[in-house]
C-alpha positions in Angstrom: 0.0 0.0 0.0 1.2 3.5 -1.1 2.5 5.2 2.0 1.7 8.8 0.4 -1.8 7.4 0.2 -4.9 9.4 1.1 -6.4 6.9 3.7 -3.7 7.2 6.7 -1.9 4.0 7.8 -2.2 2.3 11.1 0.4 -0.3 11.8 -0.5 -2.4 14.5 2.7 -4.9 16.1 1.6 -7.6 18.9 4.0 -10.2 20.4 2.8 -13.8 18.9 2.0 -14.7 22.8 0.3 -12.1 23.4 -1.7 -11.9 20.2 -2.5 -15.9 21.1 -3.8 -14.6 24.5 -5.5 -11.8 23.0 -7.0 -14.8 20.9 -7.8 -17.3 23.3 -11.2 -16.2 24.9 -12.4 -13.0 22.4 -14.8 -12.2 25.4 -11.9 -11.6 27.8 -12.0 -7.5 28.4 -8.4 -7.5 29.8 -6.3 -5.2 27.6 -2.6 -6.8 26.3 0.7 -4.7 25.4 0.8 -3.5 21.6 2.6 -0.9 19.8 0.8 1.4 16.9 2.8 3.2 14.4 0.7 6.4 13.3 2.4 8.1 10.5 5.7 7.0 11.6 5.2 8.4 14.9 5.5 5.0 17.6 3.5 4.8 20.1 3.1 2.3 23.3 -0.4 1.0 23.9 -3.0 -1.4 25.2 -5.5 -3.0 23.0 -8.4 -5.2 23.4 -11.7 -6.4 21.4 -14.4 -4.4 21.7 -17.9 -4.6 21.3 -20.7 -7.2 22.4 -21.7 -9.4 19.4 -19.5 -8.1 16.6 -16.3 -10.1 18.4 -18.0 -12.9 17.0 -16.5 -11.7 13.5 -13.7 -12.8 11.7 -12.5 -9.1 11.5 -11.9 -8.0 15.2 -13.1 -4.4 16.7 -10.5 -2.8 18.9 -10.5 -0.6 21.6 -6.6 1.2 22.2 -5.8 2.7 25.1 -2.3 5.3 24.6 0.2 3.9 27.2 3.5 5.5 26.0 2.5 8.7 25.9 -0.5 8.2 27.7 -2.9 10.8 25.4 -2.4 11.2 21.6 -4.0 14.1 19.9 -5.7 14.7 23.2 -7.1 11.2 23.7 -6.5 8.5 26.1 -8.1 6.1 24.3 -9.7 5.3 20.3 -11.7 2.6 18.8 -11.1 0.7 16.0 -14.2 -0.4 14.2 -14.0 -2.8 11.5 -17.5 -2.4 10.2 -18.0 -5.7 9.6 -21.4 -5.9 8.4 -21.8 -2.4 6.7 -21.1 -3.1 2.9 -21.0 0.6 2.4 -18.1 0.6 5.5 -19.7 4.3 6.0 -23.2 4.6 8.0 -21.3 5.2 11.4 -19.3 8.1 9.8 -22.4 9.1 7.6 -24.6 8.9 10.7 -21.9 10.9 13.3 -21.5 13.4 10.7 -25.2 13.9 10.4 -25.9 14.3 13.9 -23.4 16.8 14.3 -25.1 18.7 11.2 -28.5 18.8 13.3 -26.8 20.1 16.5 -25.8 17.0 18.6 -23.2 16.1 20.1 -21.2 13.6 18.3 -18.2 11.7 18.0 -15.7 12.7 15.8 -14.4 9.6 13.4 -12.2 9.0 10.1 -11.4 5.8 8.5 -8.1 4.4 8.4 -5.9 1.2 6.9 -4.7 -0.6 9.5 -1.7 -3.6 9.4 -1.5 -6.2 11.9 2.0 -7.7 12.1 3.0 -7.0 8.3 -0.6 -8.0 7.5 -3.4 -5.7 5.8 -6.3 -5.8 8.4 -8.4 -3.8 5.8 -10.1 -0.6 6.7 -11.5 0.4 9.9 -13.2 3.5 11.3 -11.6 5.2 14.1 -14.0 6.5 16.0 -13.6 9.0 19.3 -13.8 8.2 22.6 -16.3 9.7 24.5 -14.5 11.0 28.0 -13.4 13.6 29.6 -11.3 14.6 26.6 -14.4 14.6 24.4 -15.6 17.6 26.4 -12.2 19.1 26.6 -11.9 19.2 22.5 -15.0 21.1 22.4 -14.6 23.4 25.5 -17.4 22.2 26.9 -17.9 22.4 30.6 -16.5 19.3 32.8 -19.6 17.4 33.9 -20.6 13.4 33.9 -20.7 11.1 31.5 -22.8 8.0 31.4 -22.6 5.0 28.9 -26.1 3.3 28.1 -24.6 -0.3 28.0 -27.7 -2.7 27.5 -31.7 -2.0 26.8 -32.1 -1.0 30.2 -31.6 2.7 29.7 -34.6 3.1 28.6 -35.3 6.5 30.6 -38.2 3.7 32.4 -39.1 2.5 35.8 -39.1 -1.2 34.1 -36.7 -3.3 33.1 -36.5 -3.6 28.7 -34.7 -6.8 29.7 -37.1 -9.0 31.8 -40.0 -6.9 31.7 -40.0 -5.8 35.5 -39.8 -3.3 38.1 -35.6 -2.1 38.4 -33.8 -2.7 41.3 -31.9 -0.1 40.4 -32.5 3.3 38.9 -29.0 2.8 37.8 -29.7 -0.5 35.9 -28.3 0.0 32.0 -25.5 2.5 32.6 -22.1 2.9 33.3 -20.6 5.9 34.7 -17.3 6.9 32.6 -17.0 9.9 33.9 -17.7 11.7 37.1 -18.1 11.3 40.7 -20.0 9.1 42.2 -22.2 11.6 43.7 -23.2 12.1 40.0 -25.1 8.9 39.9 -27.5 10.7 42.0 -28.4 13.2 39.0 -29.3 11.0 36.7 -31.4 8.3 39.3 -32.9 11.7 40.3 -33.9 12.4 36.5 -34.9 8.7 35.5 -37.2 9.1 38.7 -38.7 12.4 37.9 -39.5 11.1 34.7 -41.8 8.6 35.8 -43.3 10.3 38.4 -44.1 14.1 37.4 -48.1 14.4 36.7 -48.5 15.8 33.2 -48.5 19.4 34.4 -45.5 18.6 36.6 -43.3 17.4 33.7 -44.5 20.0 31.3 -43.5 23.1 34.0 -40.4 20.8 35.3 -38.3 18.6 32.9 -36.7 21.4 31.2 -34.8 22.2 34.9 -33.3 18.9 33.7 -32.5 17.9 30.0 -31.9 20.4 27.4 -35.5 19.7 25.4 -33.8 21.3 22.2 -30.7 19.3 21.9 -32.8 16.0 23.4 -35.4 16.7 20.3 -32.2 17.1 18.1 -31.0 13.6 19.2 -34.7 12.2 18.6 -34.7 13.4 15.0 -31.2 12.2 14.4 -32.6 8.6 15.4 -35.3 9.2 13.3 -33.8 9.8 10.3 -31.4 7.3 10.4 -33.8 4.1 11.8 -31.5 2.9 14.3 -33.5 0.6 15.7 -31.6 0.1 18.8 -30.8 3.6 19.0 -33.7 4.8 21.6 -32.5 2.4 24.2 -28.8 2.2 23.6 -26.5 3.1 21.6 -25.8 6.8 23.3 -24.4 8.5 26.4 -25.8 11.1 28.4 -23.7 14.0 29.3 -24.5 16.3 32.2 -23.1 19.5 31.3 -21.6 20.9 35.1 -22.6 24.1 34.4 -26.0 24.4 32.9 -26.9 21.2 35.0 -28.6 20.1 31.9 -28.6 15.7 30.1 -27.6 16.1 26.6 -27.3 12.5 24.6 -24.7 12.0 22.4 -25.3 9.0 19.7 -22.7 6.1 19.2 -22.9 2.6 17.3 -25.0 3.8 13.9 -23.6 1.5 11.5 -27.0 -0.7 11.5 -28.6 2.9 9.8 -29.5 4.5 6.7 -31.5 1.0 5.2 -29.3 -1.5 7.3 -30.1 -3.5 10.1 -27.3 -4.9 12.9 -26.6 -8.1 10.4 -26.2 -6.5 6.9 -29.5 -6.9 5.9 -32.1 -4.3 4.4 -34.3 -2.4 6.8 -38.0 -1.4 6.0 -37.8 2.1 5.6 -41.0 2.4 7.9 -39.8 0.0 10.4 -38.5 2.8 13.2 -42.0 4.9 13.8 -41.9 8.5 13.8 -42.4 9.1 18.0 -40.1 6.6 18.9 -40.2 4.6 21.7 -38.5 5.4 24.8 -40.0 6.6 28.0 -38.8 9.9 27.6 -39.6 10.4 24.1 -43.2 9.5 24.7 -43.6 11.8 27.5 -42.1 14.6 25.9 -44.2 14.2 22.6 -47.6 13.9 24.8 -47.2 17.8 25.7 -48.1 19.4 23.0 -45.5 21.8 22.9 -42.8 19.4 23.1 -44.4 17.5 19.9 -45.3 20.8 17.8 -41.9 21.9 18.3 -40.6 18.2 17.4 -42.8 18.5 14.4 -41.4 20.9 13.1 -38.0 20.6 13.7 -38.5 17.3 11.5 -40.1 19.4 8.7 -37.0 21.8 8.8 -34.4 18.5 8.2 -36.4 17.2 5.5 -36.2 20.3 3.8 -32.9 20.8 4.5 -30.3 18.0 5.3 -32.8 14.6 5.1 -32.6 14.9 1.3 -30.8 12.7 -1.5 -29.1 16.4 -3.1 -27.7 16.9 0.5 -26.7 13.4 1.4 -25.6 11.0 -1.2 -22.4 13.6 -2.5 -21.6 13.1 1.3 -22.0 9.7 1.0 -20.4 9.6 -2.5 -17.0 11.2 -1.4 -16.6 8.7 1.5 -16.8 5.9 -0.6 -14.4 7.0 -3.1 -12.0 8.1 -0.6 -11.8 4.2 0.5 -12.7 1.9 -2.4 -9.0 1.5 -3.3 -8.4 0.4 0.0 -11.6 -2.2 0.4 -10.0 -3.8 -2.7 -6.8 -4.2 0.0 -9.3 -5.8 2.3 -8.7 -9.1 3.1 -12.4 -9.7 4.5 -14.3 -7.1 1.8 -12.6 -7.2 -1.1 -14.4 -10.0 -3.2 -17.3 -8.0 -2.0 -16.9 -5.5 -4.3 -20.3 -5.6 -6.2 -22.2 -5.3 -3.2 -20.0 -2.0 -2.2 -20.1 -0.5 -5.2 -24.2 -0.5 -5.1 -24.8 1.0 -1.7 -25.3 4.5 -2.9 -28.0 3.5 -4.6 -29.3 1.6 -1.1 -28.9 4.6 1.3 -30.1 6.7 -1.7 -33.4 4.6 -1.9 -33.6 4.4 1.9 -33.5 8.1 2.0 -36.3 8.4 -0.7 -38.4 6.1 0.7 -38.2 7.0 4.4 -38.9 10.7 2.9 -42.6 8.8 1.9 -43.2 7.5 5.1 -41.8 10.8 7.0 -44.3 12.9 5.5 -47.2 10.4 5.7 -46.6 10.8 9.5 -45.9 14.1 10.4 -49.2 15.3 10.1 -50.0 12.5 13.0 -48.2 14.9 15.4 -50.8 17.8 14.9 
């Protein structure tokens, strides 16, 4: 592979017993010692798998920590997504990119080639972490940050898992950043959610999420038909100063047409409101759901639209076709890669359809 080449080059050395041990139980979380050479720069790190079911794949996701320095440009830690299942190799960028275009906060990625031991790994997506540098890069105000790490953060009283009352207002999250005095804010919001009377919520939840930016993040789910996206896939940020949740997205490569395994996805399959505690409370004032209306209306006209997209789309995937043909897992995929900007293209159209069919369902 051209080393002037557009698509930067990751090169990725383990020891053979610790890339056996890295091997020998995919589900093990411990992290083993690696170096990374980013544009001949060297750098000490840990790596391990990441993800839930996608370790399951012949091409591995990784998560790298910075060891030697410990932070490089700004981070302590990436992740290395092979997009596995996305023929396109592009919906998480697409979908980040998007979100950040509506006014959410998102993480910033780029893809990459990345080499394991002299080996072409093929091309991955390396995708921000969210942390306490992700705040840091923006300016934003130090605060909490919470992962949503199974369908239990769900903004409910009851479990999406077993169908019950939680133990825990807690259940489905994992603090990644914060004190643990911050667990109180968001057990204190989860609980206020449930339990304000109409009136209550309507006068009350705004001293608590930012409604705007929250409406934002709906939309954002929306338009893309993430599926999973309304009871995972995200973090919640509580800004330290404006005491406000804002939700930033993460995992969208199952988007634009696409479901979690590859396959196509019914363009009316996510429904217009949602479903999510939260969502459905906020959309039963009507305030809350005219101003959701038409922030939908403004997106269609303006970003949700084949003119606007597919050049986006288009330039990604001819920055990195030369590279999927260096793929060892993609490249005899090539067919099926060169047609998805006709599938997100038709998703786009057809969801469009459905959009408009619905909105009126919010008067």
């Amino acid at each position: 592979m051209d080393e002037t080449a557009l698509l930067p080059q990751y090169k990725l050395f383990i020891r053979p017993i610790d890339l056996r041990e890295l091997r020998r139980d995919i589900w093990i979380d411990d992290p083993i010692p690696a170096q990374l050479t980013i544009e001949g720069k060297r750098l000490d790190i840990d790596i391990a798998y990441r993800g839930s079911h996608i370790r399951d794949f012949s091409k591995k996701s990784y998560q790298v920590s910075f060891y030697k320095p410990k932070t490089y440009r700004g981070s302590k830690h990436i992740h290395l997504n092979a997009e596995f299942k996305d023929p396109s190799f592009i919906r998480n960028k697409l979908s980040f990119d998007f979100f950040a275009e509506l006014g959410v906060l998102s993480p910033q990625s780029h893809h990459i080639f990345l080499n394991l031991n002299g080996k072409a790994e093929g091309v991955y997506l390396e995708i921000e972490s969210v942390d306490e540098n992700f705040l840091t890069r923006r300016d934003l105000p130090k605060g909490s940050i919470f992962y949503a790490v199974d369908g239990d953060a769900n903004f409910s009283l009851m479990s999406d898992l077993d169908k019950e009352t939680k133990k825990s207002l807690r259940l489905g999250y994992e603090r990644k950043f914060g004190a643990p005095e911050d667990d109180f804010y968001l057990q204190e919001f989860i609980f206020n959610i449930n339990t304000f009377s109409k009136s209550e919520f309507e006068k009350e939840i705004h001293k608590f999420v930012d409604i705007d930016k929250y409406l934002r993040w709906v939309a954002g789910v929306i338009f893309t038909s993430n599926y999973d996206g309304f009871v995972h896939n995200y973090a919640l940020y509580r800004n330290g100063e404006t005491r406000l949740f804002e939700i930033i997205p993460w995992d969208y490569d199952a988007t634009w047409g696409r479901d979690v395994n590859g396959k196509p996805l019914e363009s009316d399959y996510v429904p217009i409101d949602g479903f999510n505690t939260l969502t459905a409370r906020l959309l039963y004032v009507d305030t809350f759901r005219k101003q959701y209306q038409q922030l939908l209306k403004e997106i269609m006209e303006q970003q949700f639209t084949v003119g606007h997209m597919i050049p986006k789309a288009e330039k990604l995937s001819q920055l990195i076709r030369p590279y999927v043909l260096e793929d060892p897992y993609k490249k005899q995929d090539m067919d099926k890669f060169d047609q998805e900007l006709s599938v997100i293209t038709k998703y786009i159209e057809e969801r469009r359809k459905y959009l408009s069919r619905k909105l009126a369902a919010l008067n």
